[in-house]
C-alpha positions as CSV (number, residue, x, y, z in Angstrom):
1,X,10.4,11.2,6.8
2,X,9.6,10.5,2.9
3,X,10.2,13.3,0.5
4,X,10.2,14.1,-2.8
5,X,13.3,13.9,-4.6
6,X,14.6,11.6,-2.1
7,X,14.9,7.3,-2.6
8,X,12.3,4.9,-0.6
9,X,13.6,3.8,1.9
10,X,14.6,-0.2,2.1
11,X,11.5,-1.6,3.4
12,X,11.4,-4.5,5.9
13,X,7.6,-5.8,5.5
14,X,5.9,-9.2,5.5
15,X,3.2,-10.1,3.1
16,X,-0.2,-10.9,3.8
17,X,1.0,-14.4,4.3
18,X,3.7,-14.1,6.8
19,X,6.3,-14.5,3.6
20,X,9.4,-11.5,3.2
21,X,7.5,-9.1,1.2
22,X,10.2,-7.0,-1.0
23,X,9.5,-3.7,-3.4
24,X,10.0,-5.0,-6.5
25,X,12.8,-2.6,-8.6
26,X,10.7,-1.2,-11.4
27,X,7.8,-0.3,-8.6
28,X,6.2,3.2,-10.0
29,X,3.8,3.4,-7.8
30,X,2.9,2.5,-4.0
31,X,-0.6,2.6,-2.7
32,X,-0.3,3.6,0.8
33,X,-3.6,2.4,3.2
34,X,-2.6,3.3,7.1
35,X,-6.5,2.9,8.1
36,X,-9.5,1.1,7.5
37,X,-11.2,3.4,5.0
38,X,-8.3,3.7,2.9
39,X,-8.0,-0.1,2.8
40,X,-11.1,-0.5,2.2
41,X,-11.1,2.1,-1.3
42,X,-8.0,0.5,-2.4
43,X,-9.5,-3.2,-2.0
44,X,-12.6,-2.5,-3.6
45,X,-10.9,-1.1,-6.6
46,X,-8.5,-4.2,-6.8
47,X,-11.1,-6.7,-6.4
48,X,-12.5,-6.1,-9.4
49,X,-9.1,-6.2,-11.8
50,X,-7.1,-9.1,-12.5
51,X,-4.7,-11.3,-10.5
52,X,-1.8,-9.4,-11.9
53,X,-3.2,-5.7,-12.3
54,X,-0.8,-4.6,-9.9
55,X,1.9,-5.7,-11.9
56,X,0.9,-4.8,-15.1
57,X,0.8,-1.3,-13.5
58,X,4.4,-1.5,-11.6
59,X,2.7,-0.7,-8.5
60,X,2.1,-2.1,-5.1
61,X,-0.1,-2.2,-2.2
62,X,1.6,-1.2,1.2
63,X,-1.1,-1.3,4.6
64,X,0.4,0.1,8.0
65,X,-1.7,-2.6,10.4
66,X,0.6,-1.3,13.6
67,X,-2.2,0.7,15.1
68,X,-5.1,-1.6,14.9
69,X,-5.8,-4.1,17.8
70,X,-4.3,-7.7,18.0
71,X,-7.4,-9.1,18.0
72,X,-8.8,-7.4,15.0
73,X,-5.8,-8.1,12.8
74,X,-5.6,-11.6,13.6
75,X,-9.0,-12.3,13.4
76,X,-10.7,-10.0,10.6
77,X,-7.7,-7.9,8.3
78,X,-5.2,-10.3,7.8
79,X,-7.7,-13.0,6.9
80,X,-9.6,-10.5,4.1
81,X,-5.7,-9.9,2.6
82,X,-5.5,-13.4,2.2
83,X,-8.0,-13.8,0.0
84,X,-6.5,-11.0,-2.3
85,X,-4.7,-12.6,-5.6
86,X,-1.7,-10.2,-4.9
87,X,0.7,-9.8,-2.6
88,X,0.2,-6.7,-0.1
89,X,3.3,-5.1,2.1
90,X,1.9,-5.1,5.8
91,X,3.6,-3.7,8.9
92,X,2.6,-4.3,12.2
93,X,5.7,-2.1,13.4
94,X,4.6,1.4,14.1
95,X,8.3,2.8,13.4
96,X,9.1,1.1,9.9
97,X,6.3,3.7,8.6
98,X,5.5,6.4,10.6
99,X,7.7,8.9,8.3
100,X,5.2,8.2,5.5
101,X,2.4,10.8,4.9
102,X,-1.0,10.0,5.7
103,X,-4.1,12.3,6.1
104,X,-7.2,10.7,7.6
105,X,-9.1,8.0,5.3
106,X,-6.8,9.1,2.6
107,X,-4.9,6.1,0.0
108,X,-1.4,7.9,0.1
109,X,0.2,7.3,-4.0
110,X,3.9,7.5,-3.4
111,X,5.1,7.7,-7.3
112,X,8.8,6.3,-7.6
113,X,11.5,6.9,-10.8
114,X,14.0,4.2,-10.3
115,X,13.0,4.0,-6.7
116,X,13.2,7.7,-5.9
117,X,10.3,9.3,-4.8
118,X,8.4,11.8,-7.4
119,X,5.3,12.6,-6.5
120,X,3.4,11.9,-3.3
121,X,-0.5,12.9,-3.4
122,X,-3.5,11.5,-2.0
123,X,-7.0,9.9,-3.1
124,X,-10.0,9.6,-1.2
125,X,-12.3,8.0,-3.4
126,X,-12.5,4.6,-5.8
127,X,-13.1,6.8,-9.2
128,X,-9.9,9.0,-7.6
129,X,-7.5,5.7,-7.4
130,X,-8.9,3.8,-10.6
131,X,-7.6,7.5,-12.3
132,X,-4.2,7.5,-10.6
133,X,-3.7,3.8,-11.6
134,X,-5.0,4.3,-14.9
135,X,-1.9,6.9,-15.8
């Protein structure tokens, strides 16, 4: 379970290009997506900022894929990720994330302080995320 006041956990993820995708040490934020709605507000906010907005914010994109068909990941999600200019964490493993909190077609912002967990809130909308990201 992820809590507040506690550290992240050691993630074991993959990118969106099959490559060992680590958090990087001076992360502040992590933008959760664990369904298609989520994804889809956090992508359309990111597709309109730079290559490295991401990293000029210390924050990371993290998308839990374990619960959506073969099929559809092979053939439609991981493709769109691809063609983001920034890496994104994806598991496909339903346990390496099923402590994080979710609510339904909610982005999840874990906030991190040398990699301990602060604040964990949720955003629903694209003005709601471009606010958190703006902090």
């Amino acid at each position: 379970m992820l809590t507040v006041n506690q550290p992240l956990p050691t993630l074991r993820l993959t990118d969106q290009h099959n490559q060992v995708w680590q958090l990087p040490t001076h992360t502040r934020l992590v933008l959760f997506a664990a369904g298609r709605k989520a994804a889809n507000v956090v992508q359309s906010v990111l597709a309109k900022e730079p290559p490295d907005f991401l990293l000029q914010h210390s924050a990371v994109y993290v998308v839990d894929m374990s619960k959506m068909p073969a099929f559809a990941t092979r053939m439609f999600a991981l493709p769109a990720l691809r063609e983001m200019p920034f890496r994104v964490g994806v598991s496909m493993d339903e346990a390496v994330l099923a402590g994080w909190p979710r609510q339904p077609d909610a982005v999840t912002l874990i906030e991190l302080t040398q990699g301990t967990v602060t604040h964990i809130g949720h955003v629903h909308t694209e003005s709601e995320l471009r606010t958190a990201l703006a902090r």
